[in-house]
Legacy VTK file of the C-alpha trace (Angstrom):
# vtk DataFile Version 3.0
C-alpha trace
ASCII
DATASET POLYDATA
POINTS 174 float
-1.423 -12.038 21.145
-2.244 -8.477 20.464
-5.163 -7.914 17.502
-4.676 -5.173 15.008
-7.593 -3.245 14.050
-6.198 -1.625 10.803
-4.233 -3.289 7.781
-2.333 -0.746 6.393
-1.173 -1.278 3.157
0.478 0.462 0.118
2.044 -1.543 -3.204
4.450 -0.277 -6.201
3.150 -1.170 -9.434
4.190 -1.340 -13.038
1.423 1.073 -13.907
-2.274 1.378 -12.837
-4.048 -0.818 -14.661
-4.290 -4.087 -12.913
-5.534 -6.151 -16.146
-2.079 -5.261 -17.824
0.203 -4.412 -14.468
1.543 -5.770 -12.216
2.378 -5.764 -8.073
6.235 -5.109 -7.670
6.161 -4.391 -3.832
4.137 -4.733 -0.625
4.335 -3.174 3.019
2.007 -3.516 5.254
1.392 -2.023 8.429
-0.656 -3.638 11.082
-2.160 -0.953 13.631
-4.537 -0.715 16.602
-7.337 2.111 16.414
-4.606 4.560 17.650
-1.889 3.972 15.215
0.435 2.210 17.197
2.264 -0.227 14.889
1.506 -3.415 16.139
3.129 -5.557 13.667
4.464 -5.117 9.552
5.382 -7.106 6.501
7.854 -6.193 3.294
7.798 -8.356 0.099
9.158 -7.940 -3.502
7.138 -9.585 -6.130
9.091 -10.551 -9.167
7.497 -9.210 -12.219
9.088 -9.956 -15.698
11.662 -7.824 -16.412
10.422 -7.211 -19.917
6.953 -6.132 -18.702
8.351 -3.995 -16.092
10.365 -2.188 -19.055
7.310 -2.365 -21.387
4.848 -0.762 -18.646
7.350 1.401 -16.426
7.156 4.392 -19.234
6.212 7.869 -19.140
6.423 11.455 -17.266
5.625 9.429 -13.689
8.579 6.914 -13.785
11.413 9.815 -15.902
10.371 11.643 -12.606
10.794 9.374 -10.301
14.016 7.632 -11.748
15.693 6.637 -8.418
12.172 4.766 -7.458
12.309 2.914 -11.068
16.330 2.077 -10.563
15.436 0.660 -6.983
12.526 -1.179 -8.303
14.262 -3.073 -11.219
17.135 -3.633 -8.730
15.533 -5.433 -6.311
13.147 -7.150 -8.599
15.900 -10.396 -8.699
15.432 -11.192 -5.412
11.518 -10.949 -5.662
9.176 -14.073 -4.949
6.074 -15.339 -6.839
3.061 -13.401 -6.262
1.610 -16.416 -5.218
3.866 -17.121 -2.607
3.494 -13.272 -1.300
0.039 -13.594 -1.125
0.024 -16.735 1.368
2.680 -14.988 3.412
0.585 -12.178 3.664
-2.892 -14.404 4.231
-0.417 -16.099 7.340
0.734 -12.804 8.574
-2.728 -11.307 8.434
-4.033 -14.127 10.171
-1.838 -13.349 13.506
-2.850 -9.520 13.823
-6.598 -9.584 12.734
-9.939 -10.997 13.536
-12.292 -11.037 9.833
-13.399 -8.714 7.615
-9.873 -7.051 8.073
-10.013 -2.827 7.360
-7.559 -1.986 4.464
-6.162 1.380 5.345
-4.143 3.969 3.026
-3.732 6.779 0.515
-5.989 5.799 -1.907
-6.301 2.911 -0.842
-8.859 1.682 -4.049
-6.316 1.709 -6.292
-4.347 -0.863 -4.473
-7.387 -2.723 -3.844
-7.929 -3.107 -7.479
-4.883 -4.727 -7.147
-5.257 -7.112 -4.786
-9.101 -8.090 -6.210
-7.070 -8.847 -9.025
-3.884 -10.560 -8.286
-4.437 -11.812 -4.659
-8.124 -13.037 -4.319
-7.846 -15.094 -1.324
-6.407 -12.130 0.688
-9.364 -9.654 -0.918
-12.098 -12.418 0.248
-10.188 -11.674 4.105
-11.355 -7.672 3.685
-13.639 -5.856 4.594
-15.623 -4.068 1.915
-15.302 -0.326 3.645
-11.486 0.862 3.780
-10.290 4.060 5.645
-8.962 6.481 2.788
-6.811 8.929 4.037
-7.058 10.614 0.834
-10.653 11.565 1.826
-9.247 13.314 4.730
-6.621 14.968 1.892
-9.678 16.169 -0.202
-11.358 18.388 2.879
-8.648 19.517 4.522
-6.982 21.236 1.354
-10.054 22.036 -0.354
-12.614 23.219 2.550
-10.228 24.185 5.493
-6.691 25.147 3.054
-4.467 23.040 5.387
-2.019 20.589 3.392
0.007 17.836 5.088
3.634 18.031 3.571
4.068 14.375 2.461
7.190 13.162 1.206
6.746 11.142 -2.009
9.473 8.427 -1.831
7.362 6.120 -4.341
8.550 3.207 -1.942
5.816 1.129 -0.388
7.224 0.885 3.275
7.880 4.755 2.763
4.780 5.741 1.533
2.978 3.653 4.404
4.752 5.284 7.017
3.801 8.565 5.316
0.150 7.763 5.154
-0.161 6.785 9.137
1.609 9.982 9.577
-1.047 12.004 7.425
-3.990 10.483 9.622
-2.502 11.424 12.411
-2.055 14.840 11.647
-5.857 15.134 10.463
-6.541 13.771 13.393
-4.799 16.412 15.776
-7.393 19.229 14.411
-10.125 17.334 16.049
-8.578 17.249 19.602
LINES 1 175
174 0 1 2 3 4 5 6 7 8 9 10 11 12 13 14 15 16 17 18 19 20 21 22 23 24 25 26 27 28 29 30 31 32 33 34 35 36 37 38 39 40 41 42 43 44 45 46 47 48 49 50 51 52 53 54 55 56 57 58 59 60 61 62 63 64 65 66 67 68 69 70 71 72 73 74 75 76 77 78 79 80 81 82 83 84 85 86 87 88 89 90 91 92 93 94 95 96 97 98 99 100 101 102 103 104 105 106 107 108 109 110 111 112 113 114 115 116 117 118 119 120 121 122 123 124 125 126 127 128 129 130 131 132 133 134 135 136 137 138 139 140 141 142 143 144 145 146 147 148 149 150 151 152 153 154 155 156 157 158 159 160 161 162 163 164 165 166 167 168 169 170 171 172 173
């Protein structure tokens, strides 16, 4: 079986604060040091509609209206974050070794997240994380090169986008 080296990984949230939000979706991305998608995972976490309408407020989600529509759509057919979190733990288990390296676009954030709601999976990671946000932060600020991201506010989406980003860092090194 191939091994990953990279767990790629971007979730949807209610908000930002993981002691009052909650995880509404998960992609992940397993990758080998090069990128290449070895293997990756969707879920929908179902949330409580009423905190999803209580949290999902503000300039971020008016904005991004067809994310929030999509969101509260799908939530039905969500499963307990419980049950997400062993499907995940399984998946993980075929791709990686331990100490698995969380990759993403600031990545921390959803780390918070997954301290919080998913402990068993956080015990499987690795403390340092590859934050492709980092690479964001020097490019624009000390070399005034910006990757054109699309912000689709969907986690398989966003995902995608971030691999994409790190690869196009990575071409001004070559």
């Amino acid at each position: 079986m191939k091994k990953a080296s990279l767990l790629w990984m971007d979730l949807e949230m209610t908000g930002l604060l993981p002691e009052k939000d909650r995880i509404l979706e998960v992609a992940a991305i397993a990758t080998d040091w090069k990128l290449n998608v070895v293997a990756e995972y969707t879920a929908v976490v179902k949330v409580s509609p009423r905190l999803m309408k209580r949290r999902m407020v503000g300039d971020f989600w008016e904005k991004n209206r067809e994310a929030y529509e999509a969101l509260m759509t799908q939530n039905s057919s969500g499963r307990s974050a419980m049950e997400v979190e062993r499907e995940l733990i399984e998946w993980a288990g075929h791709y990686f070794g331990k100490d698995i390296i969380l990759a993403g676009n600031s990545i921390h954030q959803d780390r918070k997240f997954i301290d919080h709601e998913w402990p068993e999976l956080a015990r499987m990671l690795h403390y340092r994380m590859l934050d492709v946000s980092a690479w964001k932060v020097y490019f624009e600020n000390a070399l005034g090169k910006k990757f054109a991201k699309r912000e689709a506010h969907r986690a398989l989406d966003d995902i995608n986008g971030s691999i994409e980003e790190l690869k196009w860092y990575l071409t001004f090194l070559k």
